[in-house]
N, C-alpha and C positions, 0 to 999 in steps of 0.2 A: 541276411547273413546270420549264419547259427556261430556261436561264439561261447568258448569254453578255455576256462584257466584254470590250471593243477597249479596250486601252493606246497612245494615240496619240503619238509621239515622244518628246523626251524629258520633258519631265512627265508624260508617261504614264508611261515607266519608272519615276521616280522613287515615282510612287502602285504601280506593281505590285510594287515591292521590298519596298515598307510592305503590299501585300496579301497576301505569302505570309508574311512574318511573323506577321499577324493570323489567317491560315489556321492557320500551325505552332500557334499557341496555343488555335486552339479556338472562336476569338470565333465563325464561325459553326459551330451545333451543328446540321450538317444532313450527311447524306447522300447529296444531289444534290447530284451532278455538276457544274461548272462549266467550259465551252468557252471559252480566254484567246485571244483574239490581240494580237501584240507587233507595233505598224508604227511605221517609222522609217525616213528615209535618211538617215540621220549613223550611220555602220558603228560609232564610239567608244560609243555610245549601245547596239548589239546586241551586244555578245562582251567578254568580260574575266572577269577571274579574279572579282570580285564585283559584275558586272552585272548589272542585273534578270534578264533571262534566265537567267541562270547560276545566280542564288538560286531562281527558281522550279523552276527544274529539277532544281535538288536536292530542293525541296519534293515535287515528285510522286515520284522516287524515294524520300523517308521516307516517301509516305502510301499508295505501294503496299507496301512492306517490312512498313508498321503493318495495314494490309488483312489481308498477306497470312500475319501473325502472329497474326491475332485482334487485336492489342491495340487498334485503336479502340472496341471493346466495352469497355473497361477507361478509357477514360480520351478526353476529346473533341478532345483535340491529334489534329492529323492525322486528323482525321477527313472532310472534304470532299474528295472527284474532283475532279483537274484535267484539264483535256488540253489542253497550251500546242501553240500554231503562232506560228511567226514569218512575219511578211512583209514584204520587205525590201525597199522602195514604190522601184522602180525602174521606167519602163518599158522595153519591149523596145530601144528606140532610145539608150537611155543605156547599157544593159549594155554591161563591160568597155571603157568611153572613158573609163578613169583621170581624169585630172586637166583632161578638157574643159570650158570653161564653156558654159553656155548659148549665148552667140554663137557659140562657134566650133561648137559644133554644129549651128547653122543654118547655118553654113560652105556656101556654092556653091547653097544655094535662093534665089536674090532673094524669093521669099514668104514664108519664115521670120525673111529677115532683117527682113523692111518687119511683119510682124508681133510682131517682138521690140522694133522702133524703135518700133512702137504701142503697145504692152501694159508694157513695161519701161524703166525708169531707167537709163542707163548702169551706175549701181553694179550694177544689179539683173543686168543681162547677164554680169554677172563671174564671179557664184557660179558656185560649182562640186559640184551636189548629190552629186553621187556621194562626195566628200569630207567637207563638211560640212554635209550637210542642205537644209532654208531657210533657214536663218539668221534667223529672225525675221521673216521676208518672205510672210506667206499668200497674196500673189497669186501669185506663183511655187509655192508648194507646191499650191496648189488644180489648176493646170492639168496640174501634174507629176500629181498625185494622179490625178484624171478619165483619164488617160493608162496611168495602170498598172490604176483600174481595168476598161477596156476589155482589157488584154491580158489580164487575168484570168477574161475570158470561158472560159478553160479553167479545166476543173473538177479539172484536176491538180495545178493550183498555189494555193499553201495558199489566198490570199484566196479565189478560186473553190472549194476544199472549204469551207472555213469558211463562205461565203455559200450553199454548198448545205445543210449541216447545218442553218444560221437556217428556210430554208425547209421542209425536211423538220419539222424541228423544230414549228414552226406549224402543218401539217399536220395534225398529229396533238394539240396541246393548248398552253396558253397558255404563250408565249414571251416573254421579255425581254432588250432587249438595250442594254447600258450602254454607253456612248460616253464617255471619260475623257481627257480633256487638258488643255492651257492654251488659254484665248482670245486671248492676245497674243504668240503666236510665231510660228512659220514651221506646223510638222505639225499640232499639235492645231488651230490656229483653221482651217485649209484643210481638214483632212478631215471636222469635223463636221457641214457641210451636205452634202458631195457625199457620206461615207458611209452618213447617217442615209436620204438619196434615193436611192441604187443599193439599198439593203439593201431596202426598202420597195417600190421598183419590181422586183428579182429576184425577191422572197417572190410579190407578186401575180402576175409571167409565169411562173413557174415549182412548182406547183402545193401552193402554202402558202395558209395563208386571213390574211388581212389583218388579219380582228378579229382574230385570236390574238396580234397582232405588237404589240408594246408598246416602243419606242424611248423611252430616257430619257438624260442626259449629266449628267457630272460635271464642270466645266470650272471650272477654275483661274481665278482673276484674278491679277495681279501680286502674287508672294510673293516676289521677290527682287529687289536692283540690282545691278548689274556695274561694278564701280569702274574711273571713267574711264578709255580706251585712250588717253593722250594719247602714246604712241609710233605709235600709229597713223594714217593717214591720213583724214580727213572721208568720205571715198571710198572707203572701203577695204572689200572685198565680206560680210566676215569679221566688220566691224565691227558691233556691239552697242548699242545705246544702248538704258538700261533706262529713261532718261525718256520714252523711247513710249509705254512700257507701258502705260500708261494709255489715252492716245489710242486705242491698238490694239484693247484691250478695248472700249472705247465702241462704236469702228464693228462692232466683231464682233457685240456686241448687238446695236448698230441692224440690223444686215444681216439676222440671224437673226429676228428683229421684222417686219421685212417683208416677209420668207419666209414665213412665217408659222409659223417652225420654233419 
């Protein structure tokens, strides 16, 4: 069985920190392989001394050391293949425009702007993803998302290898492939309809078999609050309010519901 799991922002991180942990220990006693991908635009979320990243990454270097010793024969710690890719959900049009927001990156199109004045909230226009994400904003992250997965149409860059492996993968024998985030934030609830359907429509145009392809998700509901910002502004792009959370998760159900996801 081919086997693949997307870490979607940052409760995705938070679950794949807790997954190499459970890998160091042994919980799964298999031998197959597992293909990780780590997506996120909030950079504090990809890199640091004890980031998800950084912990899995140590993980495959102990469990190729443990391979490459015998010792998984000896004992089931370390004993699962990884093979981590990161994708750093940017699109082409965002790269290296530091601390731009949204508007001002429609900046001189009159149809981006009258398109941002349609689709977003002034707060909404502020964010500034390349900094910090979605911010708990799915409609913004979904359109960000649909955007970098088009430039990923190359097969150079990780999300494009990683969606050609899904398909090769099917090709040849039953695939699965796990989708893990939160339903009430910015990344996780935006990318698990547009990735579960890019993934599903590549596999079929691109010569994977469809029965083979088994899409399933791991989605968080509200597991935490954020203690009032009252130094902050009502309006403030940055600003959190964990009493959504709730709300947020509803509509992501519902939306997913008559998807028919």
């Amino acid at each position: 069985m081919n086997q693949f799991v997307v870490f979607m922002g940052g409760t995705g991180a938070r679950i794949m920190k807790a997954f190499a942990y459970v890998l160091s220990a042994g919980v799964f006693d298999s031998n197959e392989a597992i293909s990780i991908l780590s997506m996120d635009s909030d950079k504090s979320n990809e890199t640091g001394e004890n980031s998800a990243n950084q912990i899995m990454q140590e993980y495959t270097a102990r469990q190729s050391r443990a391979q490459s010793e015998n010792i998984r024969n000896r004992t089931r710690a370390f004993k699962t293949p990884v093979s981590l890719r990161r994708w750093e959900v940017q699109p082409t049009f965002l790269k290296n425009k530091g601390n731009a927001t949204l508007l001002q990156l429609a900046d001189g199109n009159p149809e981006a702007q009258g398109l941002m004045n349609l689709f977003y909230s002034d707060t909404e226009q502020g964010i500034v993803p390349e900094t910090y994400g979605f911010v708990a904003h799915p409609n913004v992250g979904a359109a960000l998302i649909y955007a970098a997965q088009l430039d990923s149409n190359d097969e150079q860059k990780e999300y494009g290898k990683f969606r050609r492996e899904i398909a090769t993968a099917s090709g040849v024998g039953f695939t699965k492939v796990i989708l893990v985030g939160s339903l009430f934030g910015g990344t996780g609830a935006a990318s698990f309809p547009t990735m579960a359907s890019d993934i599903r429509n590549y596999v079929a145009q691109n010569g994977g078999k469809a029965e083979n392809l088994q899409i399933g998700a791991v989605m968080m509901t509200p597991y935490f609050k954020i203690a009032r910002q009252e130094d902050m502004q009502e309006n403030s792009t940055t600003r959190i309010d964990s009493e959504q959370f709730p709300a947020a998760a509803k509509r992501a159900l519902g939306y997913y519901a008559n998807q028919g996801g």
